[in-house]
LOZA-192778 format. One record per residue (C-alpha): residue in three letters; z, x, y. Coordinates in steps of 0.5 Angstrom, whole numbers, plus 500, padded with zeros to 3 digits. Layout:
<atoms>
ALAZXY/...
</atoms>
This chain:
<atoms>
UNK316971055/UNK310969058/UNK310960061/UNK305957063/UNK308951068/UNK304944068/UNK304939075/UNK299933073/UNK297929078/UNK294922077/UNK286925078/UNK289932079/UNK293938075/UNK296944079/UNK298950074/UNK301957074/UNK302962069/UNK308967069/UNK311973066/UNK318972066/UNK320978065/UNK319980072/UNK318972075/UNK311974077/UNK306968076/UNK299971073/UNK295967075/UNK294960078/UNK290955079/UNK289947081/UNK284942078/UNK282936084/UNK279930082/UNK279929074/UNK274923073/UNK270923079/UNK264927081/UNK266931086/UNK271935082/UNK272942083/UNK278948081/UNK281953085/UNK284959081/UNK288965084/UNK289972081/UNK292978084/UNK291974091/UNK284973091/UNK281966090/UNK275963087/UNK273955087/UNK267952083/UNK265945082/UNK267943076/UNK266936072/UNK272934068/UNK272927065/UNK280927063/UNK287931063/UNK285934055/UNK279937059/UNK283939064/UNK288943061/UNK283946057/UNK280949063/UNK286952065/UNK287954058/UNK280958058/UNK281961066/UNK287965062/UNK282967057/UNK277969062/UNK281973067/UNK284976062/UNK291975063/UNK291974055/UNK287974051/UNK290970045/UNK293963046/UNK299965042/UNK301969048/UNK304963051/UNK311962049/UNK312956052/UNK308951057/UNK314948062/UNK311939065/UNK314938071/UNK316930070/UNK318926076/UNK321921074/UNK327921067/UNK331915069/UNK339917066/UNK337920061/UNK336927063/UNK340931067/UNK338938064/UNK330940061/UNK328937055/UNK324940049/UNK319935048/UNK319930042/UNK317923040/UNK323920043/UNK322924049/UNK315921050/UNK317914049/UNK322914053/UNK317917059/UNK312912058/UNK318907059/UNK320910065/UNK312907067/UNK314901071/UNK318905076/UNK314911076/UNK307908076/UNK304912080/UNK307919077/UNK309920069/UNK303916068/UNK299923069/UNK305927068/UNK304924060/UNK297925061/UNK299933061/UNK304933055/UNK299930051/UNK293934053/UNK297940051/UNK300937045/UNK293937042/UNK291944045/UNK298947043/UNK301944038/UNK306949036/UNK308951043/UNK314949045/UNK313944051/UNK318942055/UNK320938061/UNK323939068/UNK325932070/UNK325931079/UNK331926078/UNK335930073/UNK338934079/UNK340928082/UNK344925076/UNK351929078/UNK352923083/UNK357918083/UNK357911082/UNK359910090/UNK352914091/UNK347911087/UNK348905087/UNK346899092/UNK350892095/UNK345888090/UNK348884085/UNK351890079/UNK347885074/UNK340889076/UNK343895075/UNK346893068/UNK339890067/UNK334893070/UNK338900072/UNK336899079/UNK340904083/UNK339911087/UNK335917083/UNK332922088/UNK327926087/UNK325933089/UNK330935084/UNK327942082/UNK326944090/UNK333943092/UNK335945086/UNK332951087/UNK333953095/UNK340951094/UNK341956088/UNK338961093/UNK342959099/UNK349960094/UNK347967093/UNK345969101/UNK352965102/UNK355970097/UNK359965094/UNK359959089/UNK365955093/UNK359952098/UNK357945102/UNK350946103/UNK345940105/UNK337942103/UNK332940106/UNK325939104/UNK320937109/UNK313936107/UNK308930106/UNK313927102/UNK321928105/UNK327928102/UNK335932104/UNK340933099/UNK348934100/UNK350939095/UNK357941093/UNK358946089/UNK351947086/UNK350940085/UNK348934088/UNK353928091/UNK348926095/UNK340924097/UNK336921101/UNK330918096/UNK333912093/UNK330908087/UNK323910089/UNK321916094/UNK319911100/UNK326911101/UNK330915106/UNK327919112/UNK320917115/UNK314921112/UNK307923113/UNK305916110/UNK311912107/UNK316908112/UNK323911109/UNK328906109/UNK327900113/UNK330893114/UNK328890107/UNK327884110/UNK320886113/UNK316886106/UNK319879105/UNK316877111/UNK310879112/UNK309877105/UNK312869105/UNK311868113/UNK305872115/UNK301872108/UNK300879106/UNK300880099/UNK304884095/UNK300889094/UNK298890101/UNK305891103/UNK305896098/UNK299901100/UNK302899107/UNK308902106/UNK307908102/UNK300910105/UNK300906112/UNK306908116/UNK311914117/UNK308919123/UNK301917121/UNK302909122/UNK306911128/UNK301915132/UNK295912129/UNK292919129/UNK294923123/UNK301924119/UNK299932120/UNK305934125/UNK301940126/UNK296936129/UNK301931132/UNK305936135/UNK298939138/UNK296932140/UNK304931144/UNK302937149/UNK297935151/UNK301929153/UNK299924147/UNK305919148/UNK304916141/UNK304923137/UNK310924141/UNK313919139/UNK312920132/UNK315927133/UNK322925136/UNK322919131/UNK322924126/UNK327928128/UNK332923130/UNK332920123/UNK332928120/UNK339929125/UNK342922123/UNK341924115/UNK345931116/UNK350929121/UNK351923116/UNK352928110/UNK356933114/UNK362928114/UNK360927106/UNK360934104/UNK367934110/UNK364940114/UNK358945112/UNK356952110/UNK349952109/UNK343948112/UNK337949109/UNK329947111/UNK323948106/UNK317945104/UNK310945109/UNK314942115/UNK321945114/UNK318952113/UNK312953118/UNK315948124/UNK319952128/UNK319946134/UNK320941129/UNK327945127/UNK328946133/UNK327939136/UNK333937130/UNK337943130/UNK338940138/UNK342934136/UNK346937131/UNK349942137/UNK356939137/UNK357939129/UNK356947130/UNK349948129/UNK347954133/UNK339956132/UNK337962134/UNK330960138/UNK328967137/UNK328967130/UNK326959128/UNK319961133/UNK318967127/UNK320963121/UNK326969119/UNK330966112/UNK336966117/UNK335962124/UNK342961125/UNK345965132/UNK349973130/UNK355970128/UNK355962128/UNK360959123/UNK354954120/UNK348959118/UNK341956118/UNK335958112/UNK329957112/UNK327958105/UNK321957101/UNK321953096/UNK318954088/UNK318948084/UNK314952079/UNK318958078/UNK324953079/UNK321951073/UNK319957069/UNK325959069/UNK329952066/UNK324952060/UNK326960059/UNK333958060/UNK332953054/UNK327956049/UNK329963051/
</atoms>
């Protein structure tokens, strides 16, 4: 079975094509800047890359781009070789808890779903109709960020608000990231070697969130009603005083949409550091003594150590803790810095093993193992939408 994945952005498109008969991607490819001057492509095949300036007016042109560097490639050489096209979604309320096929109902329902993901399902749709149009007959399904979430409880999802916003508006907890942590997870369960696990996933990249998982699925996260909630990030604040907007709003007079762009693209370790959200950067900034930098490094870890201290006792004790995404994969000083305040909860990290990045940074016999694993969203979802069309 061959699945070619779709990640729409809102001026980008990020797609890979796989053979699930061996789960190797074929090719792959990211359109950056649809509707604007300087749009280019970089596609990948067989590990090498080419990019080339491309103009790119919308989604449909887009899709029909990569559809065409298949064809060019020679990875098919008719479009009815594509069994199925897989659509990552960020955003599907309590209505999806599983991958979806996509039809009528399932369109309106994203597009309803546009108010509180303004930013994310307005392209994500964008994606589905394109293909909808290019690919008529194939199967198209969607992969929603918040289904793996969909398994916590009450006590979990909901917030001290007045329980009439939840029964009018759905106010509520919904976490994102999903198919990543569904994914590392998955992986950590078959190192463990048993179903029976209590695992926290962490995926630390631009965006951060962790997630408490019992048995497979997901009690608990850290992303809320909007993924600026939780962990502080590269631009987002994570969770603050709610009180703070509201100030700087009524007694301040900041306008809303100011606030907004503040606390989603102005803050996290780029607002505290004032230099850059790149913790590379920072950490290079912080040796040579840059005090800002170094803040922003130590507050990150302190609110990363406070989260999983948090679910160890949720989850009552702990089998796996697992690192992923850009940050989680790559910054060994970063896991170390974390991993340092949760030594009295048994996390006992190699230092040899974290600098080099191995799948298992815990110490030879540590009852808590330590994973660095990377995460693939894509195959993540390849693999549901076999699952469900296969």
């Amino acid at each position: 079975m061959k699945i070619l994945v779709l990640n729409s952005g809102s001026s980008s498109l990020r797609y890979k094509f796989f053979d699930m008969n061996i789960e190797k991607s074929l090719i792959s490819g990211h359109v950056d800047g649809i509707g604007l001057p300087r749009c280019v492509v970089r596609i990948k095949v067989n590990d090498k890359e080419k990019e080339k300036k491309v103009l790119v007016k919308d989604h449909v042109d887009a899709v029909m781009l990569a559809l065409k560097s298949l064809k060019e490639n020679n990875v098919i050489k008719d479009y009815f070789e594509i069994n199925a096209v897989g659509h990552r979604v960020v955003h599907g309320g309590e209505h999806y808890s599983q991958p979806t096929l996509i039809n009528d109902k399932v369109i309106r329902t994203i597009k309803e779903l546009f108010d509180i993901a303004p930013l994310h399902n307005p392209p994500n749709l964008a994606g589905i109709l394109a293909c909808k149009k290019m690919l008529s007959k194939t199967p198209q399904i969607a992969v929603f960020d918040t289904a793996f979430h969909q398994s916590l409880s009450p006590e979990a999802y909901l917030y001290g608000l007045p329980y009439e916003l939840y029964e009018k508006y759905k106010i509520r907890k919904y976490g994102f990231h999903g198919t990543s942590h569904k994914y590392v997870s998955e992986q950590a369960i078959k190192l463990l070697g048993k179903n029976d696990s209590k695992i926290i996933t962490c995926h630390l990249g631009n965006g951060v969130s962790f997630a408490a998982v019992l048995n497979g699925k997901s009690v608990d996260t850290t992303m809320g009603f909007t993924p600026l909630d939780g962990l502080i990030m590269g631009t987002r604040t994570g969770s603050i005083d709610p009180a703070i907007p509201i100030y700087l709003i009524k007694d301040k007079g900041m306008k809303a949409n100011d606030v907004d762009n503040m606390l989603n693209k102005k803050s996290g370790l780029l607002g505290i550091s004032g230099l850059t959200r790149d913790m590379r950067d920072l950490h290079k900034a912080s040796l040579k003594g840059n005090k800002r930098a170094k803040l922003a490094l130590q507050l990150f870890a302190r609110r990363a150590a406070f989260y999983i201290g948090g679910y160890i006792a949720l989850l009552r004790g702990l089998d796996a803790l697992v690192f992923t995404a850009g940050i989680g994969e790559g910054a060994g000083f970063m896991r170390r810095d974390i991993c340092k305040y949760l030594e009295p909860l048994g996390i006992e990290l190699n230092d040899k093993l974290n600098k080099t990045n191995e799948i298992i940074i815990s110490k030879p016999g540590a009852r808590i193992k330590i994973y660095v694993i990377p995460t693939n969203e894509e195959l993540q979802i390849a693999r549901e939408t076999r699952e469900l069309v296969g």
